[in-house]
C-alpha positions in Angstrom: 0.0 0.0 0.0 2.6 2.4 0.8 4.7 1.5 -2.3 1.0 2.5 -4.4 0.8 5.7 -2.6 4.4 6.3 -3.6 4.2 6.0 -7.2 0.9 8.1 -7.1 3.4 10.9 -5.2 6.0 10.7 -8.3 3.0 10.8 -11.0 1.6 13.5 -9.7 4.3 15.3 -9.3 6.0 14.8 -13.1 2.6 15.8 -13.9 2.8 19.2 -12.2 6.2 19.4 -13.8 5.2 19.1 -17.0 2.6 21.2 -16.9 5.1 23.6 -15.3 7.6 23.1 -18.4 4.6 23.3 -20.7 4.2 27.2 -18.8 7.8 28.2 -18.6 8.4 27.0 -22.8 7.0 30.3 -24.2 8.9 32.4 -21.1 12.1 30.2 -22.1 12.3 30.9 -26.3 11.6 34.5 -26.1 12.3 37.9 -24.5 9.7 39.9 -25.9 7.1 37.5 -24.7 8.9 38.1 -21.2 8.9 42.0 -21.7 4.9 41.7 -22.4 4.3 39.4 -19.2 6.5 42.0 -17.1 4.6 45.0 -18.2 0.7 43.0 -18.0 1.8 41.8 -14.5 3.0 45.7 -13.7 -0.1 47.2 -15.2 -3.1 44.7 -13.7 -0.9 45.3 -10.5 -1.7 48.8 -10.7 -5.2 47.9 -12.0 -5.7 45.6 -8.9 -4.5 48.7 -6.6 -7.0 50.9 -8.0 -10.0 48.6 -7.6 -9.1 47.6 -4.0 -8.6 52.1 -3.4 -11.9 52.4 -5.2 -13.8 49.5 -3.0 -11.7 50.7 0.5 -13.0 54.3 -0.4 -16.4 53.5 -1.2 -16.6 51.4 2.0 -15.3 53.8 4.0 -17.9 56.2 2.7 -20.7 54.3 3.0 -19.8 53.6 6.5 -19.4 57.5 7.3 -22.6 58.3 5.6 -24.2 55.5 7.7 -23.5 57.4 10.7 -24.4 60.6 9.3 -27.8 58.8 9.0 -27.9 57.3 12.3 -27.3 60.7 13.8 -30.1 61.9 11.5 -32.3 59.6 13.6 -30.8 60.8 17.0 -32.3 64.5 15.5 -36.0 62.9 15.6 -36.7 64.2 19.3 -35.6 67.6 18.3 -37.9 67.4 15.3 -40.5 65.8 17.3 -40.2 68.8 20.2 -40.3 71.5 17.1 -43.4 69.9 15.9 -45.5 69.4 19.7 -44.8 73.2 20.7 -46.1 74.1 17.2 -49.6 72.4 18.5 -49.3 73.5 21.6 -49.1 76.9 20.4 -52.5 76.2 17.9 -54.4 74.6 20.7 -53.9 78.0 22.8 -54.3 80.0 19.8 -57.9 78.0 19.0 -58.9 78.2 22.2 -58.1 82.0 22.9 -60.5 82.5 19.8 -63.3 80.2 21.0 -63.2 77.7 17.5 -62.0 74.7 20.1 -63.0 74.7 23.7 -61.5 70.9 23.6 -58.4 72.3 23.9 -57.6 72.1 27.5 -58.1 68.4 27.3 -55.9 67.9 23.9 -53.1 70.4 25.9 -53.0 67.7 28.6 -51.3 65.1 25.9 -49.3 67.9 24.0 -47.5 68.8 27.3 -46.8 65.0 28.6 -44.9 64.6 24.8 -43.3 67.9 24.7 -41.8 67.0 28.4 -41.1 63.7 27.4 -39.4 65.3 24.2 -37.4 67.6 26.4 -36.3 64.6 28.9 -34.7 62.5 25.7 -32.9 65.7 25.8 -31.1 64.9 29.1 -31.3 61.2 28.6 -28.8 61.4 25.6 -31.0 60.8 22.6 -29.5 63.9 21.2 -25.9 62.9 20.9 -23.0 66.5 21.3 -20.3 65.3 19.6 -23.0 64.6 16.3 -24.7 68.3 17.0 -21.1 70.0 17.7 -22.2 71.4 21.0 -20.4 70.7 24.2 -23.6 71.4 26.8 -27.0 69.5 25.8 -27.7 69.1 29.3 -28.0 72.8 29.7 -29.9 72.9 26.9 -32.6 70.8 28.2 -32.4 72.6 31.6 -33.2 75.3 29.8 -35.9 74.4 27.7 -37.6 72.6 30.8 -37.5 75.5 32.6 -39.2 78.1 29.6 -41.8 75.1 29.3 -42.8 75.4 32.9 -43.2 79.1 32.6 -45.2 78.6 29.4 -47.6 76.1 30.8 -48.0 78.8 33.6 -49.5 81.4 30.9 -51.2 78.0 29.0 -53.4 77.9 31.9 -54.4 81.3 32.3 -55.4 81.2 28.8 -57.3 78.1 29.5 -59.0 80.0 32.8 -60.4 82.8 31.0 -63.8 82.4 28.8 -62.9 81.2 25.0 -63.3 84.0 23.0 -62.6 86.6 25.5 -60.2 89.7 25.7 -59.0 88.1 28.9 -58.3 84.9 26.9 -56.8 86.8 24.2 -54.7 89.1 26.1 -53.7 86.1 28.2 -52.3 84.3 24.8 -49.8 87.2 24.1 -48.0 85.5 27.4 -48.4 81.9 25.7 -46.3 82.9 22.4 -44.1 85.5 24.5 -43.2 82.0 26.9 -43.1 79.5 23.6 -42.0 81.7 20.5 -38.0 81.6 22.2 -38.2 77.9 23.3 -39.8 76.9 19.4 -36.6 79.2 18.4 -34.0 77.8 19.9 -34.9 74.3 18.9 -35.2 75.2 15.2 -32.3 77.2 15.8 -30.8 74.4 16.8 -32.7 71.4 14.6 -31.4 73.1 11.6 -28.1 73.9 12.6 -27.5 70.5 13.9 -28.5 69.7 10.5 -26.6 71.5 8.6 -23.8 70.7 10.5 -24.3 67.0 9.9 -24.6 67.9 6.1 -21.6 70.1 5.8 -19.5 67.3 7.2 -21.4 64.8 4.6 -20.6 66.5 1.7 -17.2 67.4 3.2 -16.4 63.6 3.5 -17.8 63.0 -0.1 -14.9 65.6 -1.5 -12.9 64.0 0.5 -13.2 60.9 -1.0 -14.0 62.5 -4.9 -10.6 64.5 -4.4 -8.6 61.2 -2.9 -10.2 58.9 -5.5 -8.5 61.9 -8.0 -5.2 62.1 -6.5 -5.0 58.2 -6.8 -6.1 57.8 -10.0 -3.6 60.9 -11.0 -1.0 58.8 -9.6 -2.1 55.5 -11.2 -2.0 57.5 -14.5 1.7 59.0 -13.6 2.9 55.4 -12.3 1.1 53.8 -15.5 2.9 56.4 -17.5 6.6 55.9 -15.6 5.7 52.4 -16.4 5.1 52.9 -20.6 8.6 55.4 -20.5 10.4 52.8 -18.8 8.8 49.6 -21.3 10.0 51.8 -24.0 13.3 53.1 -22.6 14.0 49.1 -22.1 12.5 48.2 -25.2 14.8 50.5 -26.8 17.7 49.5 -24.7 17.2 45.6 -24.6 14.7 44.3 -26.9 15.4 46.4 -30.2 19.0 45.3 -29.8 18.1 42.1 -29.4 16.1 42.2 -32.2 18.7 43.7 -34.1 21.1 40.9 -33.2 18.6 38.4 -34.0 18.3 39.6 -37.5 22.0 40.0 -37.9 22.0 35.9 -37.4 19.1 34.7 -39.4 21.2 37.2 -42.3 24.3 35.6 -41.5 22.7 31.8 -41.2 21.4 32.9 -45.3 25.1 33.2 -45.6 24.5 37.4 -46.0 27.8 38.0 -44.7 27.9 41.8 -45.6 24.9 42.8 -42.9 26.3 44.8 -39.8 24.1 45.0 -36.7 23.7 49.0 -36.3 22.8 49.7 -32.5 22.9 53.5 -31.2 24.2 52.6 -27.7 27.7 50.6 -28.6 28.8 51.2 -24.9 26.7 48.6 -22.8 26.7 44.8 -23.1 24.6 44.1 -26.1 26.1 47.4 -28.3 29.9 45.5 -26.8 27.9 41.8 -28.3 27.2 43.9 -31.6 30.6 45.0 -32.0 31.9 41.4 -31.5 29.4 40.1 -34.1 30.2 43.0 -36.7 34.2 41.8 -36.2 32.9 37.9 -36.6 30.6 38.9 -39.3 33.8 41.0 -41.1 35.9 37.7 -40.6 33.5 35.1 -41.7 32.7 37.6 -45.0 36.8 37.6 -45.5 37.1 33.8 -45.4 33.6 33.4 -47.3 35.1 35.4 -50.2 38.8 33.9 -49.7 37.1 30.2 -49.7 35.1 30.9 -52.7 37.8 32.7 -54.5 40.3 29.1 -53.8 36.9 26.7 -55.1 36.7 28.9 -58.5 39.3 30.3 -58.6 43.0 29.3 -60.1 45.6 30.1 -57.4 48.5 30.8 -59.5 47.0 32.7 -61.6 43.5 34.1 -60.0 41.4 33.6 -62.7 38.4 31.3 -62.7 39.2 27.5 -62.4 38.3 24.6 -64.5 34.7 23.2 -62.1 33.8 27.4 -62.2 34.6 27.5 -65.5 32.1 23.5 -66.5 29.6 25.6 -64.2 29.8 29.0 -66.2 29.8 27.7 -69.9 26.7 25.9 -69.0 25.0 28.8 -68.0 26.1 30.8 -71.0 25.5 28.2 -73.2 21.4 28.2 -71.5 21.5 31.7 -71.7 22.3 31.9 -75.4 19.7 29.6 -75.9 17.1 31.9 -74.4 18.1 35.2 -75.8 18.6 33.1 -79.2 22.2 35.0 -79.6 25.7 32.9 -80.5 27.9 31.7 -78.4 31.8 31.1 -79.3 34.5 29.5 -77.1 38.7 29.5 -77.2 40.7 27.3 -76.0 44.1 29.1 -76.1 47.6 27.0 -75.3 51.2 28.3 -74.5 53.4 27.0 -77.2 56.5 24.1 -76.1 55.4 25.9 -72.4 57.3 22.8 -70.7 60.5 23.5 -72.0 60.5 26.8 -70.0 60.2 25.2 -66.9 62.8 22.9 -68.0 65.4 25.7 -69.3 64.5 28.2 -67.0 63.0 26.8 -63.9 59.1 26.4 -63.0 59.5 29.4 -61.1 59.7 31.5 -64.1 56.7 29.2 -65.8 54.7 30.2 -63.0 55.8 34.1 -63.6 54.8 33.6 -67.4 51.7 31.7 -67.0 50.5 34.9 -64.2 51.6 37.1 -66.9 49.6 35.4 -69.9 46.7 35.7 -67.8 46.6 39.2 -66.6 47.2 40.0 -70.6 44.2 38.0 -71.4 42.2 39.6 -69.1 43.4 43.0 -69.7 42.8 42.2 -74.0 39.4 40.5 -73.5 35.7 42.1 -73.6 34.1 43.0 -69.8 31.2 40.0 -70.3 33.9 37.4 -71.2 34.8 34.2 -69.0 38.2 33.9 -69.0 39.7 30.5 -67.0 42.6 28.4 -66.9 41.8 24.6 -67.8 44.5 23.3 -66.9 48.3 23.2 -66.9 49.3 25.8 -69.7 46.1 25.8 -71.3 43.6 28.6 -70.8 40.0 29.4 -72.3 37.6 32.2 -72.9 34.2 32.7 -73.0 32.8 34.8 -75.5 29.3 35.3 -75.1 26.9 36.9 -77.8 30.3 36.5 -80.4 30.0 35.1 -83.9 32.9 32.6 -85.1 34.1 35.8 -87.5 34.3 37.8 -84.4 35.8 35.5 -82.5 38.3 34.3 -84.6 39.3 38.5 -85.1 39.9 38.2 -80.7 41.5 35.3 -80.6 44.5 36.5 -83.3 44.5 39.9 -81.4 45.3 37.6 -78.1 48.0 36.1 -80.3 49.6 38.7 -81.4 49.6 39.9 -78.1 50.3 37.2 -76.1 53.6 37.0 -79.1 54.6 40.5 -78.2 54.5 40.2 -74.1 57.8 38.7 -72.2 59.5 38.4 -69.0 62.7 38.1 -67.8 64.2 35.0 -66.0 66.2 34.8 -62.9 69.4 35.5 -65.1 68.3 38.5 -66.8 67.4 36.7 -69.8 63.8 37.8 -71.6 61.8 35.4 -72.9 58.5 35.4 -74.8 56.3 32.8 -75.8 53.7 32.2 -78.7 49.9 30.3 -78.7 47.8 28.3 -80.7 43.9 29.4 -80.3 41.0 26.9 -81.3 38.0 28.9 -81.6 34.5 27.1 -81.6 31.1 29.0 -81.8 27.6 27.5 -81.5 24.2 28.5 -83.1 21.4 29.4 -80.2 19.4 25.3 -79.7 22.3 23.6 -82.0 24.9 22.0 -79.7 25.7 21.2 -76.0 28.5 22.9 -74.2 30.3 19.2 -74.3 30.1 19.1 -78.4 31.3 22.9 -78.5 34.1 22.5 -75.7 35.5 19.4 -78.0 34.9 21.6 -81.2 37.4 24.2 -79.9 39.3 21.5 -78.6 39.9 19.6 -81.6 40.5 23.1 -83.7 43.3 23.9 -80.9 45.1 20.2 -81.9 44.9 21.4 -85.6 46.6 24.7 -85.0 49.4 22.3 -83.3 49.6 20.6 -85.5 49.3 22.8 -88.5 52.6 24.1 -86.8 52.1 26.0 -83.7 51.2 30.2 -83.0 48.5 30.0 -85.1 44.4 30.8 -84.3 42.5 27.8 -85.9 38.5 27.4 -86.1 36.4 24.5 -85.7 34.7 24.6 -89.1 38.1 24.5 -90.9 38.5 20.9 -88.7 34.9 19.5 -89.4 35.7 16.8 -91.7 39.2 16.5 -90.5 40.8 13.6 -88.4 41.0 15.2 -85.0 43.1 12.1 -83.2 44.4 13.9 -79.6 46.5 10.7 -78.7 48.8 11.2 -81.2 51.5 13.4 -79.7 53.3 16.1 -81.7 56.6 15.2 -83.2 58.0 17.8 -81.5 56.4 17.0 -78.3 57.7 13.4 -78.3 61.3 14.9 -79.6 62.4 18.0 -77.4 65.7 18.0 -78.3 64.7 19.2 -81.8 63.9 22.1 -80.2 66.3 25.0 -79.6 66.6 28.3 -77.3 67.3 31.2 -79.9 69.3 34.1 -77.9 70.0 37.1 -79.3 73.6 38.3 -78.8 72.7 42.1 -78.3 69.5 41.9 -76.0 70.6 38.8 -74.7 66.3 37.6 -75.0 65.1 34.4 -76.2 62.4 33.0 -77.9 61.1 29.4 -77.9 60.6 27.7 -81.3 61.4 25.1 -82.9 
């Protein structure tokens, strides 16, 4: 049993955890969602606080106004005093005028109230500190004592005949003895009164003016609480922001985006910084990575997978803008024997210099690359064969006139032979063109070297590449020609 009671213990409580994680996930993955808790938490705070001042307020009003009305009631006698010497003073009055010789037995009842009236007076009906007087019980000494002198002159009035001057001068004494004692309790009904009301209405603005001073200050702590959501969103959440962007940019492999933060002195500008030098150093690596995958690294022009990738596209793009395409394929003449008379040092200083003067002799839109070894092509989009074959003896005749000097002062040039191909837009592949020029470049070899050679000129001719030259397979048939004044040379046969 107690093993059962166990394992209900460690359900429950992965349950609670996992409704726990299930809460804290959305807290967990983001900072804004934080930020928007934070500031509905502050602001139903202050919300709560001004429901529980409203509620306190009001209670505390009603309470207050509760006594106001129970000292309203403690007024009744006073009332009731005001209102049994007004009847008293009528029953005279009638009777003094013979319209009602009852009088006398009505006056009986009057007087037993308006004493009885007068005796809640000293019995504490009427409470002081409610009225604001300090001395009721002289008040009802007094009253008692005018009462007893007015009942005096009631009974002379009730003595005389109704109707008769005596009766009537005797009722002069009546309101003379009643009129100051009716007086002073009005006097003092109505000030009591309005002393109960002026402190009503003063504890209503009390309350109207506190209810405004908190709600002022809910306003001004709801207001320091927006400024200081915005000053912090500005500080911490836009930076974050901007931080966050900078990584999904630099996750798309967008390595030129900066993050751009106005405040570069706190943590996260000091995190942007550090992200804008990583940034800078991935972008320098990116472009230093891509340049060694496409790029030759003797001679810095495009390699031969960039180049396969590029003729493609050229080759599609032709297609589509139905323009001609043409391709050269240009080879440095007995280049081996160079490296072997002079060093591969200086082949690599020639090859670097054949290439900067084919870049620096061809158009801006042309591809040029190095396919391999000492053999080089170019690109030439939207170029007839004519055209083409015009270039490629230009880059002869120029590649003929360019040199270098060895290690030994000595300057050699070189010459090439050119195959130029060119393709029709929706005729060949890039494969059928590349061997096109191909082949032509084995003729102009062949045909004797230095020499620009175009595809159609080979199309019915044998175009064997295993075959080597004869002067390939024989090197020493070729010879170093120095001249004895500029002390140059020239490779040739």
């Amino acid at each position: 049993m107690k093993n059962i009671s166990t394992r209900c213990t460690f359900k429950d409580s992965g349950l609670i955890a996992r409704l726990w994680s299930m809460i804290c996930y959305p807290f967990q993955r983001s900072i804004h969602l934080r930020f928007r808790y934070a500031f509905g938490f502050s602001a139903f705070g202050l919300a709560f606080i001004t429901v529980i001042t409203f509620v306190s307020d009001r209670m505390l009003l009603n309470t207050y106004e509760l006594n106001i009305t129970q000292a309203q009631m403690q007024m009744m006698p006073l009332q009731r005093l005001r209102e049994a010497l007004r009847v008293s003073d009528e029953l005279v009055f009638h009777y003094a005028n013979g319209e009602d010789q009852s009088a006398p037995s009505h006056m009986k009842k009057i007087s037993a109230l308006v004493e009885s009236e007068i005796q809640h007076l000293s019995d504490g009906a009427l409470d002081a500190a409610s009225l604001g007087f300090a001395r009721p019980a002289l008040l009802q000494h007094d009253a008692m004592t005018a009462w007893r002198e007015a009942q005096v002159s009631i009974d002379r009035v009730f003595q005389q005949t109704p109707g008769s001057n005596e009766a009537i001068k005797a009722l002069a004494a009546v309101h003379e003895a009643i009129d100051p004692i009716y007086v002073s309790i009005s006097e003092l009904h109505d000030l009591s009164m309005q002393n109960l009301q002026d402190r009503l209405n003063s504890a209503h603005s009390i309350v109207r003016w506190s209810m405004y001073t908190i709600f002022a200050a809910i306003l001004a702590g709801l207001g320091i609480l927006i400024g200081l959501g915005r000053i912090l969103g500005r500080s911490i959440l836009h930076p974050i922001a901007e931080l966050q962007e900078a990584a999904h940019k630099l996750a798309g492999k967008d390595f030129s985006h900066r993050v751009k933060l106005r405040n570069q002195r706190d943590e996260l500008g000091q995190l942007g910084k550090a992200f804008n030098i990583a940034a800078s150093t991935i972008q320098r690596l990116h472009f230093e990575l891509e340049q060694r995958s496409s790029h030759d690294g003797l001679t810095g022009v495009f390699n031969r997978a960039a180049f396969d990738a590029r003729f493609s596209v050229e080759c599609r793009n032709a297609d589509r803008q139905e323009r001609p395409l043409s391709l050269l394929m240009v080879d440095v003449d007995f280049f081996k024997r160079v490296n072997d008379n002079f060093g591969h040092q200086t082949g690599d200083r020639l090859l670097q210099t054949i290439a900067q003067t084919l870049k620096a002799e061809i158009r801006p839109g042309d591809v040029l690359a190095r396919y391999g070894g000492e053999e080089f092509v170019v690109i030439l989009p939207n170029t007839s064969e004519n055209s083409a074959m015009a270039i490629a003896e230009r880059l002869r005749r120029t590649i003929a006139q360019t040199s270098i000097q060895s290690a030994n002062g000595v300057e050699i040039s070189v010459t090439t032979s050119i195959g130029c191909a060119s393709r029709a837009p929706h005729t060949v592949t890039a494969g059928s063109t590349l061997e096109a020029a191909d082949a032509a470049l084995f003729r102009a070899k062949k045909a004797g070297r230095n020499r620009v050679v175009s595809a159609a000129e080979t199309a019915h001719s044998p175009t064997n590449r295993g075959s080597k030259d004869p002067a390939e397979r024989a090197p020493n048939k070729e010879t170093v020609r120095r001249s004895p004044l500029s002390g140059s040379a020239t490779v040739a046969e």
